[in-house]
N, C-alpha and C positions, 0 to 999 in steps of 0.2 A: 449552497444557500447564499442568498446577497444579502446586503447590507445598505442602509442609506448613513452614509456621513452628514450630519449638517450644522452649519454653523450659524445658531442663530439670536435674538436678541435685537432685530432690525425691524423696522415697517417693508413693508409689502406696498404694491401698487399698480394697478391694471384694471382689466378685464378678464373674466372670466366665463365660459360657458360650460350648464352640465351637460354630463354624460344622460345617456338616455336610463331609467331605474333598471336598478340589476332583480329587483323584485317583481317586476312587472314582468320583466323581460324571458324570467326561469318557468312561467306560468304559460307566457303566450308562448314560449319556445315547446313546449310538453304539449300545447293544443293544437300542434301541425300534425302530431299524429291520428285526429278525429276524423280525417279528410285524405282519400287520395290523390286531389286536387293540389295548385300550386298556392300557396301565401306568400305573400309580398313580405317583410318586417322592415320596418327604418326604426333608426336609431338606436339601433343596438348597442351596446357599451361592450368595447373589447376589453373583459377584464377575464379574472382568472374561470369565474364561477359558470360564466354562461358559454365559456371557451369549452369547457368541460361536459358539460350538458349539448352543446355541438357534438362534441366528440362521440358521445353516447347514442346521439341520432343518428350519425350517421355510421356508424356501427351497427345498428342494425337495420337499415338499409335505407334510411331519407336521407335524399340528394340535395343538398346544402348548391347556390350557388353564388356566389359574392357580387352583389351590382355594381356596390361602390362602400365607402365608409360607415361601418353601421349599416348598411345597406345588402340583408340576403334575399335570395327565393330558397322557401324550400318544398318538399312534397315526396310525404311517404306514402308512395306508391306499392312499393314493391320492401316491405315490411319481413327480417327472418327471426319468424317468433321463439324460432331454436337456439338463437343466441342470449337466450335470457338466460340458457341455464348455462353458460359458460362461465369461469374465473375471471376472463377478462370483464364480460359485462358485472361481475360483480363487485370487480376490484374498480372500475371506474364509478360504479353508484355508491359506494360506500364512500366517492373522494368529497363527494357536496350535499344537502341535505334536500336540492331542489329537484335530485333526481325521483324522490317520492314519488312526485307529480304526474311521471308518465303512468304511473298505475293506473289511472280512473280512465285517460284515453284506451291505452290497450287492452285493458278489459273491456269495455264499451267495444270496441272496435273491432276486437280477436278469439274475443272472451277468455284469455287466461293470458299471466305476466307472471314473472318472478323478480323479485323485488328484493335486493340485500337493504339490511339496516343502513339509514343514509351517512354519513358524516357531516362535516360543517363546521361553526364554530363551538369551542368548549365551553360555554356560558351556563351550564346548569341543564336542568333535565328536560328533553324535549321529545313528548310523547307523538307517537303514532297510533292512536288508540283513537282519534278522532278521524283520520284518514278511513283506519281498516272498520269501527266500527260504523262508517258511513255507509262504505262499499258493502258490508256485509245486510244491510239491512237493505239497499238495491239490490240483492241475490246473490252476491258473491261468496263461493266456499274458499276459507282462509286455512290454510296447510303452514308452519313453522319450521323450518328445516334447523336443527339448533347444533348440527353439523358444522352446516355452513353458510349460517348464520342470515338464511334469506326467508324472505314470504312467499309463498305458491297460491295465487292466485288464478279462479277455474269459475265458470258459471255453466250451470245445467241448460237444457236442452230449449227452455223457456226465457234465456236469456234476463238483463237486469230489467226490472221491473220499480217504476215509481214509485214511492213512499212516502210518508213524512218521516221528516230527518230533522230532531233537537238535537240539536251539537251541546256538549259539554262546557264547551270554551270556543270563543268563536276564533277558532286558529284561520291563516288566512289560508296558508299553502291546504290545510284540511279541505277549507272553504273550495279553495280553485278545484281541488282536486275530487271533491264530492260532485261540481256542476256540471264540469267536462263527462263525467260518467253516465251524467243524468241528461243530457241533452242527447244521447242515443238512445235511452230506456224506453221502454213502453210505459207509455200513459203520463201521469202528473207526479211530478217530486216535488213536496215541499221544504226547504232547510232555513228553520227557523234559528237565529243566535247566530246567524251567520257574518261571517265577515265583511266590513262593508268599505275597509281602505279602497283610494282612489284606483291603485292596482287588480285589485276584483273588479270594479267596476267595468275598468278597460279590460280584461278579460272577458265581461259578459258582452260588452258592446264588439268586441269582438265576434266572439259566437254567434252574436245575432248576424250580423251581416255574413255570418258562413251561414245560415242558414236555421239555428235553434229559435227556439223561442221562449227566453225569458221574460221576467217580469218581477220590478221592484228592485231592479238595479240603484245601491245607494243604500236600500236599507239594511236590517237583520233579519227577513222576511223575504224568501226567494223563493219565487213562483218559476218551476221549469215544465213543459211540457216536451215529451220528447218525440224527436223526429225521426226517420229512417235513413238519411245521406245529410251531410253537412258539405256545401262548398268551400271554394278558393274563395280569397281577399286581400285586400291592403289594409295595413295596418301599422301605426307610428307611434313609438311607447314614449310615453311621458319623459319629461325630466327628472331627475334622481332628486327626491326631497331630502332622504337623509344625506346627500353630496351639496345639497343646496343650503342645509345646517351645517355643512363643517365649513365650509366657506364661512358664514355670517361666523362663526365661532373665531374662525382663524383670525379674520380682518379684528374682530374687537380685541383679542388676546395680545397680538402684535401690534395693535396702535395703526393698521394699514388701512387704507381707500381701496375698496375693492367695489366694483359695479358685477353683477353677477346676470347675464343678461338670458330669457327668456325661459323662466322662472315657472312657468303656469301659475300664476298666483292662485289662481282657482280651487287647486288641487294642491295647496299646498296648508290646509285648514289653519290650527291653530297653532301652525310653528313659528310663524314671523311675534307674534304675541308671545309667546314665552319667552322670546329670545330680549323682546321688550320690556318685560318683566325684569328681565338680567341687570336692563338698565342700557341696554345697546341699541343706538339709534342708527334707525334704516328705513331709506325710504323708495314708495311706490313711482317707479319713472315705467310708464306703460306699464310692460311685463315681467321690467328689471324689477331688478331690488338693487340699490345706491346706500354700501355702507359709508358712512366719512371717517376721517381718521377721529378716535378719541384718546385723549388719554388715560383718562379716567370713566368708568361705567359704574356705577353701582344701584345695588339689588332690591326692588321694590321691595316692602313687604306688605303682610296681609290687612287687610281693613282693619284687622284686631290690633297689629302693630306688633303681629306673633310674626318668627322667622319665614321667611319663606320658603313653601315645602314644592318641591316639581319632580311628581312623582307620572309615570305609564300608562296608559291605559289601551282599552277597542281604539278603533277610529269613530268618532272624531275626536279622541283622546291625543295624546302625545304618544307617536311612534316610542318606543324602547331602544329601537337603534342611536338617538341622539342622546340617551340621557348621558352615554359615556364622555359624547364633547359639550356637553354643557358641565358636564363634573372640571372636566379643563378650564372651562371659560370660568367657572365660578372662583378658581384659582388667585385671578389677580382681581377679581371684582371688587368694588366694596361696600364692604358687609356677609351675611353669612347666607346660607341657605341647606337644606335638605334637601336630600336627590335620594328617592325611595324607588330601587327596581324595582319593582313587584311582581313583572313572569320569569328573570333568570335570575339565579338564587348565587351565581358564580360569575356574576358581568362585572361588578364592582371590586372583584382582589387584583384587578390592576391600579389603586390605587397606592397599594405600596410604591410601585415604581414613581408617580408623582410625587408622595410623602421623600422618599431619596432625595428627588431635583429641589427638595424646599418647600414644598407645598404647607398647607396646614389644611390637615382632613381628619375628622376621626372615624373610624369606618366601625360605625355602632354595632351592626352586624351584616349579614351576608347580604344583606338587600334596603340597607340607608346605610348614607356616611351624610357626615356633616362637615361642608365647606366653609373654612374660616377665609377670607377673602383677604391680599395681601394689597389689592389697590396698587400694584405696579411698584409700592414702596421697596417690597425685597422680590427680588428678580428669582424665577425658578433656577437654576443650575446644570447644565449641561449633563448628560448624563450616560452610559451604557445601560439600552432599551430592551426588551425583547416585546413581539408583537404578540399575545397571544390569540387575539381574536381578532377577525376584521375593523371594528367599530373599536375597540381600546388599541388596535393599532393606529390605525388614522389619530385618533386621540393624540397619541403617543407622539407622534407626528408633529401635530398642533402643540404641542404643550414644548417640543424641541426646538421648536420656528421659534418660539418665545420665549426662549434659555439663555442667559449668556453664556456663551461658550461653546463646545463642542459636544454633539451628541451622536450617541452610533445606535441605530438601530435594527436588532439583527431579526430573523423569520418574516422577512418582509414578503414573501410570498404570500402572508393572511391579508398584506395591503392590497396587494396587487389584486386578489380574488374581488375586488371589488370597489376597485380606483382606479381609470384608466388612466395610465401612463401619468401617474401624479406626481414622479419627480419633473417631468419635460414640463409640465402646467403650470407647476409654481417658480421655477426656474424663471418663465415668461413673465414671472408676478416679478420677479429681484432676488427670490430664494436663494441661499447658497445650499444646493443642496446636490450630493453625487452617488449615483449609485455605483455600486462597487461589487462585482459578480466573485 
């Protein structure tokens, strides 16, 4: 397992561009199986997560073929629906949690899958009850193997069939993975509380252009009518918003000039605003975002003149993947603030590891801690890290960059699953920063 050394306590300074969203990216990769037709994808992000989810496709039997950079074709053609029930496909779906997703294509498409429980990050409990009670109300018969530990998934003779569908919690991967299934159904699906992030979105503008026909892309209110074949397409996945948050975090933590260039502002709702809230000023150039150096940011608060609370929510809430680097960023801020997970009940006990470097947090319970802000006045402390989830590793990261001294951080394969090549990036910013295998 590697390790990143870094030594840090410096400003930063560059340009920077994102990776294409690893979220977007795990969705439209699972909806090449709807078609045995070719899909074009650009800007794929080589990171660990969707490296993995390749792997699985073509595994069982979609031909992957690399253009260029971020740049595949693929097309399951020629599809072996006997290798679901094998230890390998099971041992590679248990490595990430985005493997769920191919369920609703292969069903749709084969009429039966086997599904291991997924893995992913350790953040608290993340049900599947929203996925299987989706598909189960499109006609799907759901079998439990508690052996080995997978789902058997089968559809009778009458295939899936439309429905309405209230989702519980408007989960997104649930979300993608209810619509993919419904876009081959007979007749009309309605899925009401559904997810409505920019990444569903580009999932359904997708399927349209293969051929489905949705309606009310945007909202929690999705109208599918389903078709008999789905086409080939091109298709170009956004920029990575929570990668486009840890930047604006980095640059303010560190005192650095970062320009972060071709941002989708559009599609980036009310994250540039919180981060304003922080106290952190950046600005609109086209489709950049232009942070300046500061030295000092500090933290609005509310009209009441009560602390300020930046708590999760649906879209167009605040994703949950950045509350973790704004917990960093609140760190040298000044003034205080509340940072309230609300979906994972286990995201926030990597705040110990900052309390170690110096920080001042008191973590009230499993899901708020309260950030005492040090104002750059006492510097965090170099420290030995471990990563234990994607999003409080990159944190982990950020909060090292802005350490005096030397800090080691070790399971950095959770960074890696979803940061491309992040030590070479910041290195081109001034980082000193070494991976070390």
């Amino acid at each position: 397992m590697g390790i990143f050394k870094i030594k840090g306590g410096f400003p930063l300074k560059g340009e920077i561009q994102p990776q294409g969203a690893k979220n977007e990216s795990l969705q439209v990769l699972c909806a090449v199986l709807l078609t045995s037709e070719k899909l074009r994808i650009k800007n794929i992000p080589e990171i660990g997560d969707v490296k993995c989810l390749v792997k699985i496709l073509n595994s069982i039997g979609v031909s992957v073929k690399k253009n260029g950079v971020g740049d595949y074709t693929f097309q399951a053609k020629d599809i072996n629906t006997e290798y679901f029930n094998t230890e390998k496909f099971r041992e590679y779906g248990r490595s990430i949690r985005g493997s769920i997703m191919i369920a609703g294509p292969l069903l749709a498409r084969f009429g039966k899958v086997s599904i291991p429980v997924p893995g992913g990050d350790r953040i608290g409990r993340r049900r599947l009850d929203v996925h299987l009670k989706g598909l189960k109300l499109l006609g799907s018969n759901i079998h439990y193997n508690n052996e080995y530990k997978y789902f058997d998934l089968h559809i009778n003779k009458k295939g899936l069939i439309g429905e309405y569908i209230l989702m519980e919690e408007a989960s997104i991967t649930g979300t993608a993975n209810i619509i993919m299934a419904s876009t081959l159904a007979k007749g009309k699906t309605t899925i009401y509380n559904a997810a409505c992030e920019p990444y569903v979105q580009q999932l359904c503008k997708l399927l349209n252009r293969m051929g489905a026909k949705i309606k009310g892309i945007g909202s929690n209110l999705i109208h599918i009518i389903g078709v008999k074949d789905l086409g080939g397409c091109e298709h170009t996945i956004l920029p990575d918003m929570v990668e486009i948050g840890s930047w604006i975090g980095l640059s303010a933590i560190t005192c650095s000039e970062i320009k972060i260039k071709n941002v989708s502002w559009k599609n980036l709702g009310i994250i540039p605003r919180i981060f304003q809230k922080m106290g952190i000023k950046l600005e609109k150039e086209k489709d950049n975002i232009y942070i300046p150096s500061q030295k000092s940011y500090q933290i609005k608060k509310s009209l009441n003149n009560a602390i300020l609370t930046i708590s999760d929510s649906p879209w167009p809430g605040l994703t949950p993947d950045l509350l973790s680097i704004l917990t960093v960023v609140a760190t040298q801020a000044k003034g205080s603030v509340l940072i309230h997970q609300k979906m994972f009940e286990s995201r926030l006990f990597f705040v110990d590891k900052l309390i170690e470097m110096g920080a001042q947090i008191i973590l009230c319970d499993p899901h708020r801690a309260t950030v005492i802000g040090l104002n750059h006045q006492s510097y965090l402390r170099g420290s030995i890290l471990n990563s234990p989830d994607i999003r409080a590793g990159i944190s982990l990261l950020i909060a090292a960059l802005s350490a005096k001294g030397t800090s080691i951080i070790k399971n950095i394969e959770q960074i890696d699953r979803g940061y491309e090549n992040i030590d070479q990036r910041l290195r081109i910013l001034g980082a000193d920063i070494l991976r070390i295998e």
